[in-house]
Residue frames as a rotation matrix with the C-alpha (Angstrom) as fourth column:
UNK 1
-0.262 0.914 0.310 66.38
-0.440 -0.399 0.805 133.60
0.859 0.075 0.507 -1.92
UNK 2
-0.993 -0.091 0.072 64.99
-0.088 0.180 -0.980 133.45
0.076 -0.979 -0.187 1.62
UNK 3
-0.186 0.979 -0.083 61.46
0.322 0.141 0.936 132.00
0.928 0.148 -0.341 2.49
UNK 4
-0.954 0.178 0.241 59.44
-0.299 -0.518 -0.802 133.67
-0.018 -0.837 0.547 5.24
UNK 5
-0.276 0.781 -0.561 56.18
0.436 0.622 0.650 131.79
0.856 -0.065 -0.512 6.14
UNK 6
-0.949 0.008 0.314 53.78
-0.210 -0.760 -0.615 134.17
0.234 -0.650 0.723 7.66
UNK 7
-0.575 0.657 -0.489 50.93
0.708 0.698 0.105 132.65
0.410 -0.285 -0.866 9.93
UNK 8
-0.650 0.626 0.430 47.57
-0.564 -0.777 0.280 134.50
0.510 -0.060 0.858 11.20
UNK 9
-0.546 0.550 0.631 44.61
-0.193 0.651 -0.734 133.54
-0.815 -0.523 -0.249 12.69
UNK 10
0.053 0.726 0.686 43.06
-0.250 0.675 -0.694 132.89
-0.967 -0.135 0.217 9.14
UNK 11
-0.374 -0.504 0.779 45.85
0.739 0.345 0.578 133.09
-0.560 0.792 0.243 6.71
UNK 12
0.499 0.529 0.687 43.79
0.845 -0.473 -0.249 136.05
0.193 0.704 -0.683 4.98
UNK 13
0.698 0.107 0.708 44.04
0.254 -0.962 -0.104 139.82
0.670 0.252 -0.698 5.74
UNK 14
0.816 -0.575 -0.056 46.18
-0.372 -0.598 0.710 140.46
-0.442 -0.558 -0.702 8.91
UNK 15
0.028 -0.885 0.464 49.26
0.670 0.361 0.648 137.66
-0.742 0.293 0.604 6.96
UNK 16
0.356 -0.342 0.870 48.98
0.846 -0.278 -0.456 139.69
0.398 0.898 0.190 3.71
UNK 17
0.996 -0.066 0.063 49.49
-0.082 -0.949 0.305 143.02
0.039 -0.309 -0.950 5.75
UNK 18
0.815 -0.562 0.143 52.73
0.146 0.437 0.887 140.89
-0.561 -0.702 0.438 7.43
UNK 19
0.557 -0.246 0.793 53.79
0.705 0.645 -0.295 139.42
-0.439 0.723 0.532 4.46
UNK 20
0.728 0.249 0.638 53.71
0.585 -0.712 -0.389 142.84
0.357 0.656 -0.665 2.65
UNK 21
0.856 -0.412 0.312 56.02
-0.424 -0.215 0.880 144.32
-0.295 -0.885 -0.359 6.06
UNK 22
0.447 -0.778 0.442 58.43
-0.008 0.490 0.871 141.62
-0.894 -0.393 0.213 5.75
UNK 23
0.329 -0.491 0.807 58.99
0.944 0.149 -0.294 141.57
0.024 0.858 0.512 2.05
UNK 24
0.876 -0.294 0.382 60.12
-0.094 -0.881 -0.463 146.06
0.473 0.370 -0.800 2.30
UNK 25
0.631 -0.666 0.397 62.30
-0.618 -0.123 0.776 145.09
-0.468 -0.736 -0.489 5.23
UNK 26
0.058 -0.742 0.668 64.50
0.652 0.535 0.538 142.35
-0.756 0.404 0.514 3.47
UNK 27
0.790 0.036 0.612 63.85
0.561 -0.446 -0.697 144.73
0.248 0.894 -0.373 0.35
UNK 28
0.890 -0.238 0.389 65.17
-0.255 -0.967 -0.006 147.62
0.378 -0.094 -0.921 1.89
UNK 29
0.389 -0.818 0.423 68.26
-0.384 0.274 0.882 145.60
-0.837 -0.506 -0.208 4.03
UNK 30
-0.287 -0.689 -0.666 69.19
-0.951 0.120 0.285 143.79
-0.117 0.715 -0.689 0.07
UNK 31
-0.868 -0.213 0.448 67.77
-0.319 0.931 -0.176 140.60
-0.380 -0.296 -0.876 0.99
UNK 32
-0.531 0.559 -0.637 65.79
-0.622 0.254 0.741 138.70
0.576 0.789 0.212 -1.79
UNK 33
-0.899 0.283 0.334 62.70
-0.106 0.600 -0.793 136.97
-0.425 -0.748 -0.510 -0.10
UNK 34
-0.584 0.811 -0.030 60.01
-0.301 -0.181 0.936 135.69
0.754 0.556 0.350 -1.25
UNK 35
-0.528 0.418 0.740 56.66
-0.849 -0.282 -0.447 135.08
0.022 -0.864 0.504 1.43
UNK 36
-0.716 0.634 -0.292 54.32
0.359 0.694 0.624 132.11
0.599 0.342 -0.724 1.63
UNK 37
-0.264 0.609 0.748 50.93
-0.964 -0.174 -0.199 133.29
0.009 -0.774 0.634 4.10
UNK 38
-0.470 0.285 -0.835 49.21
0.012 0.948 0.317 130.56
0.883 0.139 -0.449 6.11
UNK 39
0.607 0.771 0.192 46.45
-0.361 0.053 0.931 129.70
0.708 -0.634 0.310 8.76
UNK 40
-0.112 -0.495 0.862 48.35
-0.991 -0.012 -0.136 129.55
0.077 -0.869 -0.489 12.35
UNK 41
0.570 0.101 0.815 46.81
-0.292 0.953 0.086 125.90
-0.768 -0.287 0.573 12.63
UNK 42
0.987 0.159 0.033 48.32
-0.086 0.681 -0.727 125.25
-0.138 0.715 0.685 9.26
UNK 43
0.568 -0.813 0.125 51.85
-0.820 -0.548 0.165 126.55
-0.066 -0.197 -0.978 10.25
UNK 44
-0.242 -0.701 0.671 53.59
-0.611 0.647 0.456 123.21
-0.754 -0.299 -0.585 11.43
UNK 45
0.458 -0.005 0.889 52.50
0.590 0.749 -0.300 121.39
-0.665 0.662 0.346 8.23
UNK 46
1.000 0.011 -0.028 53.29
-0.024 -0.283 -0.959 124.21
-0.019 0.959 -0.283 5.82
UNK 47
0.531 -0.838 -0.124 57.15
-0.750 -0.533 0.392 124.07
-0.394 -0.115 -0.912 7.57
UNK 48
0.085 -0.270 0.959 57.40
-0.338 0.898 0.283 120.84
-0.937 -0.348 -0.015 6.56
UNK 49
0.660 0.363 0.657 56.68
0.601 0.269 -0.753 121.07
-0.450 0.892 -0.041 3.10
UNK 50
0.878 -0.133 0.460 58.01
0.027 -0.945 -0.325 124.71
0.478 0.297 -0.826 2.39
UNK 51
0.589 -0.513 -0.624 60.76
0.797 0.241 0.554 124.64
-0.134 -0.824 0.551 5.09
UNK 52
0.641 -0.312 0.701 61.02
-0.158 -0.948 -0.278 128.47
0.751 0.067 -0.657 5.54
UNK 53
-0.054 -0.978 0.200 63.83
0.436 -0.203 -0.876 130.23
0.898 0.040 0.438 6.71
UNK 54
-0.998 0.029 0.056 61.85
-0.063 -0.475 -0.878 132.08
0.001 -0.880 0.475 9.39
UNK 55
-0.240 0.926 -0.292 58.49
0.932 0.303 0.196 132.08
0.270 -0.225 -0.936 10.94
UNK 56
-0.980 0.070 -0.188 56.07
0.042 -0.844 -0.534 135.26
-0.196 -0.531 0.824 11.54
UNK 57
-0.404 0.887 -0.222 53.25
0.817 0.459 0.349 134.86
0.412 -0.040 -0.910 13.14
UNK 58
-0.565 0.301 0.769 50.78
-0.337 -0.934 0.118 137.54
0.753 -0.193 0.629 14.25
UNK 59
0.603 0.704 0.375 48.86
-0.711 0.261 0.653 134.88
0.362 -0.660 0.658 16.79
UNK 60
0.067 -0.832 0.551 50.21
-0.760 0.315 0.568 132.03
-0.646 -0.457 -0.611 18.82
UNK 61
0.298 0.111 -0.948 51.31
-0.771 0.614 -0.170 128.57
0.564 0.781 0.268 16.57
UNK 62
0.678 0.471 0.564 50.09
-0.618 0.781 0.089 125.60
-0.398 -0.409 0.821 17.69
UNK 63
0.978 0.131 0.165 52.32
-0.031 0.864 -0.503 122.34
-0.208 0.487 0.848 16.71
UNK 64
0.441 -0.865 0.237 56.12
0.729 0.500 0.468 120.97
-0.523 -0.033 0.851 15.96
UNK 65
0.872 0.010 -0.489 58.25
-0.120 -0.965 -0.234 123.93
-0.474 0.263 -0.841 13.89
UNK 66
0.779 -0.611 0.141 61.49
0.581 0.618 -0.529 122.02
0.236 0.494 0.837 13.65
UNK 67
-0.016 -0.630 -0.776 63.37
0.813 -0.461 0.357 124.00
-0.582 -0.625 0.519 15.23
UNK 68
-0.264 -0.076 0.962 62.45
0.861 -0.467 0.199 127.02
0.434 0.881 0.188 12.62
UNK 69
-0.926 -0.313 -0.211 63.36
0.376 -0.813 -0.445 130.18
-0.032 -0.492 0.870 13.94
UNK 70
-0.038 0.871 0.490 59.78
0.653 -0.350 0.672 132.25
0.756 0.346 -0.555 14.74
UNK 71
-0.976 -0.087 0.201 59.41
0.019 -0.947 -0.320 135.63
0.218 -0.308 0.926 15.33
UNK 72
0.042 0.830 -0.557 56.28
0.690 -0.427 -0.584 137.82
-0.722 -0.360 -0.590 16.94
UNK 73
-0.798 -0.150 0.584 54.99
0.588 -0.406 0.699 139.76
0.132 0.901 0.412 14.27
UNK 74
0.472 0.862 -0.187 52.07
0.881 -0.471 0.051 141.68
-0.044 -0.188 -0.981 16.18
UNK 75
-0.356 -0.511 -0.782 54.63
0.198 -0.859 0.471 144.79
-0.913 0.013 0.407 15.98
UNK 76
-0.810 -0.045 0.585 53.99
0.469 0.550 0.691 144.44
-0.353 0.834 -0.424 12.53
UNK 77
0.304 0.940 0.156 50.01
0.789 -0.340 0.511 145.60
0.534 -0.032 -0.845 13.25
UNK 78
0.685 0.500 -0.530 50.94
0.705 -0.637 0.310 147.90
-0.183 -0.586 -0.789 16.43
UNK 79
0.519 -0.774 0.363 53.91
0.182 -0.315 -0.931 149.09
0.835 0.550 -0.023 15.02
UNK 80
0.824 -0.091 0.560 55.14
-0.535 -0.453 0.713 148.62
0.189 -0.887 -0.421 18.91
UNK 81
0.270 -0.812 0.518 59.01
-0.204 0.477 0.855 146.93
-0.941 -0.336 -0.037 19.05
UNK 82
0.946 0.170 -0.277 59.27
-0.272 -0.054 -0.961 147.48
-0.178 0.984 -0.005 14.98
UNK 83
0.196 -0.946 -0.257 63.01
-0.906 -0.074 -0.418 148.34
0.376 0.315 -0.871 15.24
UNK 84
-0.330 -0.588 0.739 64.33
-0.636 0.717 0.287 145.21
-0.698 -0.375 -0.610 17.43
UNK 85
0.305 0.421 0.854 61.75
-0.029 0.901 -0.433 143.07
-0.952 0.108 0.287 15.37
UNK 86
0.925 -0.153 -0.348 63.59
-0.336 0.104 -0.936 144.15
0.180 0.983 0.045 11.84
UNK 87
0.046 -0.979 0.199 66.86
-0.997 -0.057 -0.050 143.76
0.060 -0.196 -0.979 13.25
UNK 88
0.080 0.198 0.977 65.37
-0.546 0.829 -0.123 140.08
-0.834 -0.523 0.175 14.14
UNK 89
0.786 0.568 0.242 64.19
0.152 0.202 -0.968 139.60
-0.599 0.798 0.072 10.65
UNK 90
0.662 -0.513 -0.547 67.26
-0.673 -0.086 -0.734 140.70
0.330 0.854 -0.402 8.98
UNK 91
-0.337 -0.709 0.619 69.56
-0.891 0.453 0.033 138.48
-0.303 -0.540 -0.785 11.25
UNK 92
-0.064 0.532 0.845 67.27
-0.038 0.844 -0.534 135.52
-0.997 -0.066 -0.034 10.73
UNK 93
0.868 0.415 0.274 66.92
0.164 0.282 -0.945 135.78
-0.470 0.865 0.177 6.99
UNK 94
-0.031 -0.977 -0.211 71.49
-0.999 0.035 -0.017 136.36
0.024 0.210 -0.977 6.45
């Protein structure tokens, strides 16, 4: 099981959209994932606790990552670079 820790600008409506995105794409590629959503500011603590497998963020993230891989997830919303950005997402979450 792969964690994906998806950051916004307020953790509410545009991460659940993400979240929702990233969990068909690992669905559809075979890959069991489960999401966590979170407030961009709250990103670099929640990696620390949670220490996902990948970041996607829909705004920029502020603070230390640990060297946790993090993707651009505004495709996600405009549905502009979709393909490269699943191809990211499945590579990152093998």
């Amino acid at each position: 099981m792969k964690t994906i820790l998806v950051a916004c600008g307020t953790g509410i409506a545009t991460s659940t959209v993400a979240a929702k995105k990233c969990e068909g794409i690992c669905k559809e590629a075979g890959i069991q994932v489960k999401t966590v959503q979170c407030k961009a500011a709250e990103a670099a603590s929640k990696v620390k606790v949670i220490k996902p497998d990948v970041i996607v963020a829909t705004t920029d993230i502020p603070g230390d990552l640990q060297g946790t891989a993090l993707l651009n997830g505004r495709c996600l919303l405009t549905g502009v670079g979709l393909n490269q950005f699943k191809e990211e997402l499945i590579e990152a979450c093998k």
